[in-house]
VOGU-3710 file (C-alpha; in Angstrom, 3 decimals, decimal comma):
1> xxxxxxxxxx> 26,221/-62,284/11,607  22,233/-63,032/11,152  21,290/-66,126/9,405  18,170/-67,610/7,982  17,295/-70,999/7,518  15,609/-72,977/4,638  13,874/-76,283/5,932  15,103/-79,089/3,331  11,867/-80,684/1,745  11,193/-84,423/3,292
11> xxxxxxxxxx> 14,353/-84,251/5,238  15,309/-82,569/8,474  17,903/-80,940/7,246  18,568/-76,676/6,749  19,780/-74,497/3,798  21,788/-71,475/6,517  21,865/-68,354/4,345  24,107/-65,421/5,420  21,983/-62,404/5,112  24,867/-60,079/5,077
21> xxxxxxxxxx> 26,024/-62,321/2,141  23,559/-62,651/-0,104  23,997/-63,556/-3,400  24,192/-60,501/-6,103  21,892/-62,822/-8,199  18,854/-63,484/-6,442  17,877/-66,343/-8,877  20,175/-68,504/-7,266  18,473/-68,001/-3,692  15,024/-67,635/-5,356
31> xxxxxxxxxx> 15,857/-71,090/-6,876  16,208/-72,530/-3,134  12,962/-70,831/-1,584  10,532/-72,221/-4,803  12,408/-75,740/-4,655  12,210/-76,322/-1,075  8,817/-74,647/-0,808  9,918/-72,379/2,093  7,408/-70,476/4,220  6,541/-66,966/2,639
41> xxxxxxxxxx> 7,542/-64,974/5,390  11,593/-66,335/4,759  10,778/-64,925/1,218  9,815/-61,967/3,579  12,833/-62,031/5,549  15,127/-62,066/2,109  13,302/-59,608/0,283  13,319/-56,984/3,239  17,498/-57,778/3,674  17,848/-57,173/0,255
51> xxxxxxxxxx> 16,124/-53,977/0,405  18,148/-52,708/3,418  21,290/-53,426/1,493  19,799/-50,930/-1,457  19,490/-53,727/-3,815  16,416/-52,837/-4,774  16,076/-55,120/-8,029  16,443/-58,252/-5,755  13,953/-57,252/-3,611  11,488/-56,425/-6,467
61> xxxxxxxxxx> 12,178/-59,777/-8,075  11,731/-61,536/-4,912  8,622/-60,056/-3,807  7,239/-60,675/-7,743  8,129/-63,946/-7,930  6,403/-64,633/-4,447  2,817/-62,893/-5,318  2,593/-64,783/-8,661  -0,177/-66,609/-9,852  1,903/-70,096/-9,537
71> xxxxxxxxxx> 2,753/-69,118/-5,666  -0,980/-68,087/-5,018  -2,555/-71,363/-5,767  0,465/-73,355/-3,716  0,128/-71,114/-0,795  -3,640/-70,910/-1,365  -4,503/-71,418/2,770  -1,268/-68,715/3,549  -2,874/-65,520/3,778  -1,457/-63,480/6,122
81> xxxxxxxxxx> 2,251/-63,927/4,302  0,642/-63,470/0,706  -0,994/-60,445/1,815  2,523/-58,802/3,666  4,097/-59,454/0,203  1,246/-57,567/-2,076  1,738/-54,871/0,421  4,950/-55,026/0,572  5,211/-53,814/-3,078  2,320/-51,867/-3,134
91> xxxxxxxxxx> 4,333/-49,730/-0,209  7,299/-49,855/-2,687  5,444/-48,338/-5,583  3,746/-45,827/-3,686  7,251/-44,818/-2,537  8,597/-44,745/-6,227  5,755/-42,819/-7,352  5,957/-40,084/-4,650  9,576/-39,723/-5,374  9,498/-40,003/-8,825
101> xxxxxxxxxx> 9,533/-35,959/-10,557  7,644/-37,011/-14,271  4,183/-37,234/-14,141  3,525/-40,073/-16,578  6,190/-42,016/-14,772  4,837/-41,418/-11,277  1,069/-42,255/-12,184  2,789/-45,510/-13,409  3,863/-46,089/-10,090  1,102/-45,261/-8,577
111> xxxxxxxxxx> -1,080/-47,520/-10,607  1,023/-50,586/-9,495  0,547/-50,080/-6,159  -3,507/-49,649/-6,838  -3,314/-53,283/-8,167  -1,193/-54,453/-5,703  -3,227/-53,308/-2,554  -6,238/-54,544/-4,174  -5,014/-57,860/-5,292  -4,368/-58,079/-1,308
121> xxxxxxxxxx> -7,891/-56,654/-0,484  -9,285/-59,736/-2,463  -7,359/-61,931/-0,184  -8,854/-60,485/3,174  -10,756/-57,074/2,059  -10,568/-56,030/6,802  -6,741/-56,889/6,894  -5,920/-53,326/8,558  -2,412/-53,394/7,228  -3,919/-53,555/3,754
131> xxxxxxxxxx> -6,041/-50,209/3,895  -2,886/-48,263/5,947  -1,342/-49,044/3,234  -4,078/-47,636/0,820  -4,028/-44,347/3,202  -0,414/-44,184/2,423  -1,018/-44,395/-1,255  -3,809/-42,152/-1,562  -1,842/-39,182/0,978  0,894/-39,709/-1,501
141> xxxxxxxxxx> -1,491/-39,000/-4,521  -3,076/-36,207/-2,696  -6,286/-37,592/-2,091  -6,411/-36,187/1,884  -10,373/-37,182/1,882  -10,005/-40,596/0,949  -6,998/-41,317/2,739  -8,884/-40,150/5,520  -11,835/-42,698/5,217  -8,870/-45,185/4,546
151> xxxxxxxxxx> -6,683/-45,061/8,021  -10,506/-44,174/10,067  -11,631/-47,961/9,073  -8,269/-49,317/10,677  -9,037/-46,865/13,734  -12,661/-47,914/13,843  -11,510/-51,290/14,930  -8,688/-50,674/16,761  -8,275/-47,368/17,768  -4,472/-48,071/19,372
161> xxxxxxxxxx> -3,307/-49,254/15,574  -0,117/-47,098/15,197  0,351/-46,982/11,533  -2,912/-46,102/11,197  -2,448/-43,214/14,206  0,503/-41,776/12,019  -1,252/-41,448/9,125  -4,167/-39,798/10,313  -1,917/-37,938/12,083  -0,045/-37,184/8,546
171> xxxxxxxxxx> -4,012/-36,284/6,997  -4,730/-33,706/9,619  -1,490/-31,701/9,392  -1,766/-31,848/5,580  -5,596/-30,345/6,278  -3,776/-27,728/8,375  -5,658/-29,258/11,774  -2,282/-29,449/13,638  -3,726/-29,807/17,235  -5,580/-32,568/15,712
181> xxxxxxxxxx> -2,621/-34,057/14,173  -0,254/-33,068/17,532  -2,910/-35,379/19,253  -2,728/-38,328/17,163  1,309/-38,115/17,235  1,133/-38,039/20,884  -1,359/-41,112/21,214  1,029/-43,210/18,878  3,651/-42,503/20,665  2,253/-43,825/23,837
191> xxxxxxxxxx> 0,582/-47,150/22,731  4,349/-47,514/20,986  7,227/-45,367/22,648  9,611/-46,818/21,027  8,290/-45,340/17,782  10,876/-44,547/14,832  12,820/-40,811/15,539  10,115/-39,502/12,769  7,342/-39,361/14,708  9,323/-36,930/17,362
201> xxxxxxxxxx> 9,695/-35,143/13,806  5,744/-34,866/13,301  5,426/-33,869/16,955  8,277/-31,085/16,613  6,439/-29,489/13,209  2,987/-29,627/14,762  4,207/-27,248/17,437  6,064/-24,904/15,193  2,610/-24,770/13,142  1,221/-24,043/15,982
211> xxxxxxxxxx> 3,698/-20,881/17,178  5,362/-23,668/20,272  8,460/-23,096/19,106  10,724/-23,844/22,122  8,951/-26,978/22,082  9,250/-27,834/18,624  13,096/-27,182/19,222  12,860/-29,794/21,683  11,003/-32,229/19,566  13,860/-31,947/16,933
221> xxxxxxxxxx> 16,630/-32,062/19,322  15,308/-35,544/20,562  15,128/-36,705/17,106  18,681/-35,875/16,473  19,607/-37,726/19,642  17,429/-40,799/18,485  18,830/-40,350/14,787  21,870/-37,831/14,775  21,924/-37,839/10,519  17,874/-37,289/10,638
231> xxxxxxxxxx> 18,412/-34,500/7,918  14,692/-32,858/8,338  15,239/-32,512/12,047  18,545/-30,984/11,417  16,611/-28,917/8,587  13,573/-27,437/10,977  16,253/-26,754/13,372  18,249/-24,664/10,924  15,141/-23,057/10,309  14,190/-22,056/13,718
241> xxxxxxxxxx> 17,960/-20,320/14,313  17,423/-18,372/11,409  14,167/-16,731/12,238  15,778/-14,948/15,280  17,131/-12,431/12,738  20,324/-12,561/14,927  23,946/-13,015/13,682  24,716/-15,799/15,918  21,420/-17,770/15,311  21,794/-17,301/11,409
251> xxxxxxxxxx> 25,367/-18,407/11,643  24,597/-21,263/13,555  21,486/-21,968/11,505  23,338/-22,520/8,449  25,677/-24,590/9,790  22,979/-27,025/10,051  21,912/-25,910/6,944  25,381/-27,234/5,497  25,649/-30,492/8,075  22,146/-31,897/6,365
261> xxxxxxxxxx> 23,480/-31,068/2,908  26,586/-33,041/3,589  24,652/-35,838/5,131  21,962/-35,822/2,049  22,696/-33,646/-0,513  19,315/-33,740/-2,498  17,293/-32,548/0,620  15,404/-29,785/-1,474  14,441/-27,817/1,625  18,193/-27,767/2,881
271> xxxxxxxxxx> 19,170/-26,628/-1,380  16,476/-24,028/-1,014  17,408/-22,485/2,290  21,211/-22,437/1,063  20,587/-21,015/-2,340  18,915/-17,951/-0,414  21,865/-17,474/1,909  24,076/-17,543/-1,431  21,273/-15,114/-3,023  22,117/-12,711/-0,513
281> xxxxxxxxxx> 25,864/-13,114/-0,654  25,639/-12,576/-4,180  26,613/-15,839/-5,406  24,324/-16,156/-8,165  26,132/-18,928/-9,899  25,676/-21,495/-6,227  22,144/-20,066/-5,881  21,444/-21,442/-9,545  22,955/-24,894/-9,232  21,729/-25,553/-5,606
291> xxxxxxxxxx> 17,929/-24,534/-6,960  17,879/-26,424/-10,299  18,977/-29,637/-7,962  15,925/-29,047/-5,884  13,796/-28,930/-8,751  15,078/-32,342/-10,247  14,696/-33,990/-6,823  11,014/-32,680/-5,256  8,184/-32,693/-6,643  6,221/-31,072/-3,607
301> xxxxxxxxxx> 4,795/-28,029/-4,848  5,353/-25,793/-2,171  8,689/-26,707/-1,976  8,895/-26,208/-5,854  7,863/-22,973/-5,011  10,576/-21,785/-3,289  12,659/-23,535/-5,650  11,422/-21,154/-8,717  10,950/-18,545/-6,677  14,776/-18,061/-5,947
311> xxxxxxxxxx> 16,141/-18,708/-9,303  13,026/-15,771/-10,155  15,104/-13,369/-7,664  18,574/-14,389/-9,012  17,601/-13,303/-12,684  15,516/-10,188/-11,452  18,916/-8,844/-9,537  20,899/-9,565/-12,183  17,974/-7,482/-14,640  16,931/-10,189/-16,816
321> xxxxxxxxxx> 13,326/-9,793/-16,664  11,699/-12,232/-19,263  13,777/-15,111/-17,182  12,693/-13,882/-14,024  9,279/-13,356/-14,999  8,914/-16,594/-16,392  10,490/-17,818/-12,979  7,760/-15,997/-10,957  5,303/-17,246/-12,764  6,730/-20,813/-12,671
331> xxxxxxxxxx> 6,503/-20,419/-8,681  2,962/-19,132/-8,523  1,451/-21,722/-10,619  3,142/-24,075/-8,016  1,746/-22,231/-4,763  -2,099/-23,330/-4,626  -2,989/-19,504/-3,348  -1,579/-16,327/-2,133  -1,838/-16,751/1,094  0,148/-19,926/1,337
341> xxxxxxxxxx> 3,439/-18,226/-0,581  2,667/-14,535/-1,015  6,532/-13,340/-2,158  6,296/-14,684/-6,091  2,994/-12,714/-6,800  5,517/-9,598/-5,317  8,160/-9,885/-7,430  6,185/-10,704/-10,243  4,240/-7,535/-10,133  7,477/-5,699/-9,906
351> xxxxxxxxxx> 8,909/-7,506/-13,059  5,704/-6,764/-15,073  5,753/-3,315/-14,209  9,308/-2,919/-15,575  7,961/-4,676/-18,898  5,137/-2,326/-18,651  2,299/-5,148/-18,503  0,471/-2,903/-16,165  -2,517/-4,598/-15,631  -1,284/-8,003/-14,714
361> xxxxxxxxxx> 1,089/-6,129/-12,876  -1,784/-4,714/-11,170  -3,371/-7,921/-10,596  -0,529/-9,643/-8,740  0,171/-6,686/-6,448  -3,879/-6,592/-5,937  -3,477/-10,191/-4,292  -0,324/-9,227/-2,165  -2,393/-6,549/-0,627  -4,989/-9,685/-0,502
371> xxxxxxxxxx> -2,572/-11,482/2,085  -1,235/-7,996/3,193  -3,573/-5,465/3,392  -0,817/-3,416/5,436  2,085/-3,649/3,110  2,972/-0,259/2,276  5,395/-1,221/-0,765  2,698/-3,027/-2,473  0,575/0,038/-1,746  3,104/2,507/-3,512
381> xxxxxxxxxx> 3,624/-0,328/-6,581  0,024/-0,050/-7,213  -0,257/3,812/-7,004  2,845/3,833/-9,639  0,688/1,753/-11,893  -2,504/4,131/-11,607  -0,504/6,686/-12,455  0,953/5,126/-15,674  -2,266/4,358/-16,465  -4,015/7,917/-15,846
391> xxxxxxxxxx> -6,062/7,409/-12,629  -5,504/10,187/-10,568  -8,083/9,608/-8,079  -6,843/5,714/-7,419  -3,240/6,734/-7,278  -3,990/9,788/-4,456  -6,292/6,927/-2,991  -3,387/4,410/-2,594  -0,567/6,967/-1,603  -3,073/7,998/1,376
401> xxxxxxxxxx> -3,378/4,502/2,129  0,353/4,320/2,170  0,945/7,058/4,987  -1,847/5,998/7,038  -0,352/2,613/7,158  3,111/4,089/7,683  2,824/7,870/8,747  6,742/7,699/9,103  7,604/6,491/5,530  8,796/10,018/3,849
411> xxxxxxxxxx> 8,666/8,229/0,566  5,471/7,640/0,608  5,191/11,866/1,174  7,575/12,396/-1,453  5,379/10,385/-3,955  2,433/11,907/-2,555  4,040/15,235/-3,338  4,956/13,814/-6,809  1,426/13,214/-7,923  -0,385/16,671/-6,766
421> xxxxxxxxxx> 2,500/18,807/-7,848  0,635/19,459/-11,134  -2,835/19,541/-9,906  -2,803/20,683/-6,727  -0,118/22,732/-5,173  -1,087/23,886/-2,141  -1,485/20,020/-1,266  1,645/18,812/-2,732  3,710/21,559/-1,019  2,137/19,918/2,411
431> xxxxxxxxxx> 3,456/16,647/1,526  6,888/17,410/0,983  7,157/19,708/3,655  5,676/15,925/5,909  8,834/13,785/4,195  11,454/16,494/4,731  10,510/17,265/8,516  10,229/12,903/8,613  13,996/12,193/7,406  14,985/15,413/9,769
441> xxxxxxxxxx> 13,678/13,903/12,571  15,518/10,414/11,935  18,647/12,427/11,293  18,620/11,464/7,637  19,957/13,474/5,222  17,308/15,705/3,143  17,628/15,304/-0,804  18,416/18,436/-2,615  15,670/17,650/-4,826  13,355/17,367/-2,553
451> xxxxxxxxxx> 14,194/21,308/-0,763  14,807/22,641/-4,343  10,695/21,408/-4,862  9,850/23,332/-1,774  11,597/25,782/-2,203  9,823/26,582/-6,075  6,527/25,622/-4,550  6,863/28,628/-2,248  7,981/31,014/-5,073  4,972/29,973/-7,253
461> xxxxxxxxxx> 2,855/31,220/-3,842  5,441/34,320/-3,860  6,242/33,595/-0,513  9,263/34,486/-1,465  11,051/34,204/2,293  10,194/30,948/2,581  11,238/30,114/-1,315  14,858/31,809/-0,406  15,037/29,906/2,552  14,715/26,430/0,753
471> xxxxxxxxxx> 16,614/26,946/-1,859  20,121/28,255/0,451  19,147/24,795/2,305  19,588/23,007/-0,476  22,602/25,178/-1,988  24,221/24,329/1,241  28,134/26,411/1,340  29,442/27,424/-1,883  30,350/30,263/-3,711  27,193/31,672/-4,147
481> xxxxxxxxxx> 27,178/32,468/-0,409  29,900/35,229/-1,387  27,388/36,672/-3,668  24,425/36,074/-1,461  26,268/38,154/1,684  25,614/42,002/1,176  29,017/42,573/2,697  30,853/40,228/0,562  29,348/41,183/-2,442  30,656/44,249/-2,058
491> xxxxxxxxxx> 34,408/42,957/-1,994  33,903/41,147/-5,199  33,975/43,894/-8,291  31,197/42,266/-10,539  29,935/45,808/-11,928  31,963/45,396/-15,487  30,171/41,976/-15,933  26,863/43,415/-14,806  26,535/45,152/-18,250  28,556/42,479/-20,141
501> xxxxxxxxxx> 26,319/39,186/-19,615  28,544/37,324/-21,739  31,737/37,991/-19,527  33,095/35,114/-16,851  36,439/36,817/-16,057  35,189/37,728/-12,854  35,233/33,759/-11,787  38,751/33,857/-13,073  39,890/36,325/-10,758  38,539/34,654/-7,674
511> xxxxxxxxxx> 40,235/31,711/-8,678  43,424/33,650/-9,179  42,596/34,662/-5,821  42,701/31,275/-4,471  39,139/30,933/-3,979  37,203/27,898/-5,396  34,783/28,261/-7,640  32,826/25,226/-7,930  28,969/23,817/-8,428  28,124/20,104/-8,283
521> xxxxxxxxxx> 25,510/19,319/-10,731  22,753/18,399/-8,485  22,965/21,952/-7,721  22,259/23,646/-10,886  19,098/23,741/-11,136  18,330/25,045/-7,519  20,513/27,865/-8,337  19,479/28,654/-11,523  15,806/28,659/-9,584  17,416/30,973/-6,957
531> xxxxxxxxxx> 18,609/33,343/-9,745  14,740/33,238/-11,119  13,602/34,648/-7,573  16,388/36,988/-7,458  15,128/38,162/-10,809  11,810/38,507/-9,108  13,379/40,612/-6,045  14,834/42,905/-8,752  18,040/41,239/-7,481  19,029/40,958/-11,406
541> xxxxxxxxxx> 22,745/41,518/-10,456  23,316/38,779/-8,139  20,895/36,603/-10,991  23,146/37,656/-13,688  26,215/36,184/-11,739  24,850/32,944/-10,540  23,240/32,524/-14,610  27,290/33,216/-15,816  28,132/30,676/-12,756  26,238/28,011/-13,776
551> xxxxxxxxxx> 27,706/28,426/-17,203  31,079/28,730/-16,348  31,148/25,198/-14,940  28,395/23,999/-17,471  28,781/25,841/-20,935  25,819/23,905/-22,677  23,194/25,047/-20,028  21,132/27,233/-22,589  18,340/27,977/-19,864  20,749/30,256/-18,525
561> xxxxxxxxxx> 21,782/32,277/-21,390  18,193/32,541/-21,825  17,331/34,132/-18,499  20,800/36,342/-19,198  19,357/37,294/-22,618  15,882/38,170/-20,825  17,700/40,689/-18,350  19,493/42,022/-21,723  16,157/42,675/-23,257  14,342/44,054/-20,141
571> xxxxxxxxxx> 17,719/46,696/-19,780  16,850/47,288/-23,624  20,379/46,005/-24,628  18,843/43,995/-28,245  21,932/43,294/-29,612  23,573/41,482/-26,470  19,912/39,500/-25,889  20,392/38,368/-29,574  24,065/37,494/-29,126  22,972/35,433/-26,205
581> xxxxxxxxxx> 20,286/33,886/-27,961  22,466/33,318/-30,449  24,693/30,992/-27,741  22,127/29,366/-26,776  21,367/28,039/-30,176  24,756/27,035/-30,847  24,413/24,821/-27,904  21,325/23,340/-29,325  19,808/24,606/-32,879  16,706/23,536/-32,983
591> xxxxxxxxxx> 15,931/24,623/-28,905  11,985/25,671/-28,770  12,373/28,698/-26,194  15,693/29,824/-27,904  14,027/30,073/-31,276  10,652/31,385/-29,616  12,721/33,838/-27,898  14,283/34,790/-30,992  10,999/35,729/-32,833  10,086/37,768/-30,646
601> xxxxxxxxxx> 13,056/40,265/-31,040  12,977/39,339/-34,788  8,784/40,691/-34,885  10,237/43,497/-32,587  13,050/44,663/-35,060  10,045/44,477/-37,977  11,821/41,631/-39,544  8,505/39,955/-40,443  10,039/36,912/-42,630  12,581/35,939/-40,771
611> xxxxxxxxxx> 9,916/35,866/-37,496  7,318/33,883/-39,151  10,553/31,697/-40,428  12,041/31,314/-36,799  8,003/30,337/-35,239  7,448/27,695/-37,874  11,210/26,481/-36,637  10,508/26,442/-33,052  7,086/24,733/-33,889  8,328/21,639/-36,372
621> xxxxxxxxxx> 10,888/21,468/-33,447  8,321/20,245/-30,881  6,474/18,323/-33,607  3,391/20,768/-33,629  3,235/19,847/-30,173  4,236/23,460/-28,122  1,475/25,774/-27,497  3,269/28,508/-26,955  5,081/28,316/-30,340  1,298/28,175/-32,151
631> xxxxxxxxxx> 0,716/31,329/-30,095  3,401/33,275/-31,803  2,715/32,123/-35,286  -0,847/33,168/-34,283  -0,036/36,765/-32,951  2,291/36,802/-36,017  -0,687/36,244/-38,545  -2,486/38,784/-36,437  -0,238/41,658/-36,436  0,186/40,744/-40,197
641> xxxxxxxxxx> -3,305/41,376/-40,704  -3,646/44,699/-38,077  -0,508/46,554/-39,645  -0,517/50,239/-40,165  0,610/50,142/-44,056  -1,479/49,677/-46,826  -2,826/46,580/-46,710  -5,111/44,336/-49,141  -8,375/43,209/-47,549  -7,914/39,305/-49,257
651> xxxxxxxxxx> -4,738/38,942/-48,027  -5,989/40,460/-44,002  -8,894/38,179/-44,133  -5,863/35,140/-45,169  -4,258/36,392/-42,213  -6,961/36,907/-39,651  -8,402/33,128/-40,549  -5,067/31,780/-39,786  -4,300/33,964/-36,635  -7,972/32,140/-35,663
661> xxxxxxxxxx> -6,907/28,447/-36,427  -3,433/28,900/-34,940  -5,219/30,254/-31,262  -8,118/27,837/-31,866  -5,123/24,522/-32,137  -3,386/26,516/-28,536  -6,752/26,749/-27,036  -7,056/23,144/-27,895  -3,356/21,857/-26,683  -3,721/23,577/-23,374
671> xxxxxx> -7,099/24,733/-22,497  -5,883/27,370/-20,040  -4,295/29,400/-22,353  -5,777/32,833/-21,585  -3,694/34,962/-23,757  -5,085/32,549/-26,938
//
């Protein structure tokens, strides 16, 4: 048990006070020390116990009482004592103030410890202890420049003074000179080597800023040895098993992760590292409560960062955009610059391109590429946005960019393909010929889309080999095959439904048969494109089967009794095109080319009202907006005007203006319209 002892005033006599027993009332013992007039560094000695023993309020009143104007002028010659007290509680408010999370609050705090360290300045304005302190203070406030000045007049005059050695040492890392501050560490730790376990700590992150890793590891295991609950060592430790990416290291990483936690559960680092392992364990409720903790407890802004930056992620996976956005945002504004915390900007482009703000979008994906020039996703996200926003040339820019950074990325060839499809087929067909030979080559599985898109590029070129060959890549085994094969076509009697486009017994038989009849619907439409090129290899037969296929399995495909009601009408069969037509429009009544389609056999049978009635249909159906359908209104107007009967030269000139406006409005919606 340690004791202290009071000298009795004019006697030789002691007051022994317990320090492991001091009184919860520190008026009683402050009542002792003022009566006996005891030497300031016992008030030193009582203050600092009560401190260890967390009673903070005893300390503070202790300390106050002893730096008070009554004390000064009674210990006027004692001024080594009065000075250890001011900075005693100039220390203690510097602490509060870095801890403390509300800004009014902390600049309180930090204002108190101003006046204390220069009330102790006035005292003895070279007392080194005095401007460490200061350095403290001002590192803590974020002044790096002055707190530099601050510990280099200690150093000045004695260049061995370890407090002053640690803080520089704290200056340079915060300036990012960490050989510098590795230096300074190392020096302290020789004029003192039995230096507190933190300054193995500075040593250990000094080398893992400067990429010494094993011997970072080192530094933190002899801090753990020194101080086996040091929760930062325990923290950079956790951190340095986890960045081997391998199962054992993460496991054992956040077991550390978990021990610091346990030890000191408000270590924001150690709440940010485990609300990412619970982000990616789905957990979203644990990676919520462990981040909003971190917040309340730090309020170092990289840290902060992190802090927003996972509750951001949490709310993006879960789709709530506005929270996550505002999340992002929240972690940004936190991180000084890109380059020091690059991921926020990231997923805050990707959250304002689903709200379609493009151009901030833009902005933050701009600055990624800022810290990443390489980063092919942030290279596609910004071709995406040029192409929402119509800039053709920027988004065939960036999707270049993206396969020269990663020739091997057959999405970025798929995209590629995406863009010129329209423009420039030749170019696009390249491009998705690049992605599908890519994912062959990594034994990946080739999309159907993706053949079915090579496959019409081809027939557009009419090389129609090549076109077949896609498209029986992408069909893959299935029926069709039956109806593909010569010789087991000619097994299968389809001639009845040959002439009767509107019969599907023939799929009933096969199934009666016990053969199975079925299409998955990411098929359809590369059969329905195979039929087309059949159609175009005066194959109609096999066409006419795999149209009835398709709408067997899928009656409210109208494209295909379309292309059945266009073989009808080429074979001159009117009233089975119309019937088919007529199917179609049952399916959907107000379908463009089914009503198109339908005017033309309606202006064909010399039914001219019900034409002109079935155009102006098809056209309010697309809102004015289908070129095609002004076409036939104009060609209607035309033949109006050009017909054989007697006709009255007003009512051709009516006709002849209008066939002119209705081309002039098709020339205008599409300006390749040669027919118009």
């Amino acid at each position: 048990m340690a004791f202290v002892y009071i000298p009795v005033q004019n006697s030789e006599e002691e007051v022994r006070v317990a320090l492991d027993q001091l009184p919860r009332d520190a008026s009683d013992i402050l009542d002792i020390l003022k009566a006996e007039q005891a030497p300031l560094d016992l008030w030193l000695i009582i203050a600092r116990e009560y401190f260890k023993q967390g009673k903070v309020d005893q300390f503070r009143q202790i300390l106050e009482e002893g730096s008070s104007p009554e004390i000064d002028e009674y210990y006027a010659d004692v001024r080594y004592e009065r000075i250890a007290i001011l900075n005693a509680l100039g220390a203690y408010y510097s602490y509060l103030g870095k801890i403390e999370t509300k800004q009014r609050e902390k600049e309180e705090h930090f204002i108190m410890a101003t006046q204390y360290y220069n009330k102790a300045s006035r005292i003895d304005m070279h007392e080194p202890s005095t401007w460490v302190g200061k350095g403290q203070l001002l590192l803590a406030k974020g002044d790096i420049e002055q707190a530099f000045a601050a510990f280099k007049i200690v150093l000045d005059g004695d260049r061995d003074n370890v407090p002053a050695l640690l803080g520089q040492a704290c200056v340079q890392f915060s300036r990012g000179r960490y050989s510098d501050s590795l230096e300074l560490y190392k020096r302290a730790l020789q004029v003192y080597p039995d230096c507190p376990a933190a300054v193995r700590l500075g040593i250990g992150l000094c080398r893992y800023k400067l990429g010494q890793f094993d011997k970072a590891k080192q530094a933190f295991c002899r801090v753990l040895q020194l101080d086996p609950e040091n929760v930062d060592a325990l923290v950079a430790l956790a951190i340095l098993d986890l960045q081997n990416n391998e199962a054992s290291g993460i496991r054992r990483g956040m077991e550390k992760m978990q021990r610091a936690f346990e030890i000191y559960p408000y270590c924001a680092m150690a709440l940010n590292y485990l609300a990412n392992h619970f982000f990616f364990t789905g957990q979203h409720f644990l990676v919520e409560q462990l981040t909003e903790t971190a917040l309340a407890v730090t309020t170092h802004g990289p840290t902060k960062s992190h802090s927003y930056y996972n509750l951001a992620r949490s709310y993006h996976s879960k789709g709530d955009y506005e929270k996550a956005g505002m999340y992002y945002m929240a972690s940004v504004k936190e991180s000084s610059k890109p380059h020091d915390f690059v991921l926020p900007y990231y997923g805050l482009g990707q959250v304002q391109l689903k709200l379609g703000d493009l151009r901030s979008s833009l902005a933050n994906f701009e600055k990624v590429l800022e810290v990443h020039p390489e980063s092919c996703e942030a290279v596609k996200a910004l071709a995406h946005i040029y192409v929402q926003l119509g800039q053709a040339e920027k988004v065939q820019e960036y999707l270049k960019k993206a396969t020269k950074i990663d020739p091997r990325d057959p999405q970025a060839f798929l995209d590629i393909g995406e863009l010129l499809i329209s423009n420039d087929p030749a170019a696009a067909l390249e491009a998705f010929k690049t992605a599908r030979n890519l994912l062959k080559k990594s034994n990946e599985e080739v999309p159907i889309e993706l053949l079915n898109n090579i496959g019409v590029l081809h027939f557009e070129r009419e090389e129609f080999e090549l076109a077949t060959q896609s498209f029986k890549e992408a069909l893959g085994d299935g029926i069709w095959i039956r109806f593909l094969d010569a010789k087991a076509r000619s097994t299968i009697d389809a001639s009845a439904s040959v002439r009767q486009y509107r019969d599907f017994q023939l799929f009933d038989r096969l199934e009666e048969q016990g053969i199975t009849v079925e299409l998955p619907w990411n098929k359809v439409s590369t059969l329905f494109n195979m039929a087309r090129l059949l159609e175009q290899l005066h194959d109609t037969e096999t066409a006419s089967i795999f149209y009835r296929l398709i709408l067997f399995k899928y009656p409210e495909y109208a494209d295909a009794y379309l292309r059945l009601a266009s073989i009808a009408k080429a074979r001159n069969n009117v009233q089975l095109s119309n019937e088919l037509i007529s199917d179609a429009l049952k399916v959907n009544e107000k379908y463009p080319d089914a009503l198109l389609m339908l005017g033309d056999l309606e202006l064909k049978n010399d039914d001219w009202v019900k034409a002109k009635e079935t155009f102006r249909a098809a056209k309010d159906a697309t809102d004015g907006n289908d070129s095609y359908a002004t076409l036939c209104l104009g060609n209607w107007n035309y033949f109006a005007a050009i017909r054989n009967e007697k006709r009255a030269p007003k009512l051709e000139a009516t006709h002849l203006e209008k066939a002119k406006e209705l081309y002039t409005k098709s020339i205008i919606d599409y300006t390749k319209n040669i027919v118009a």
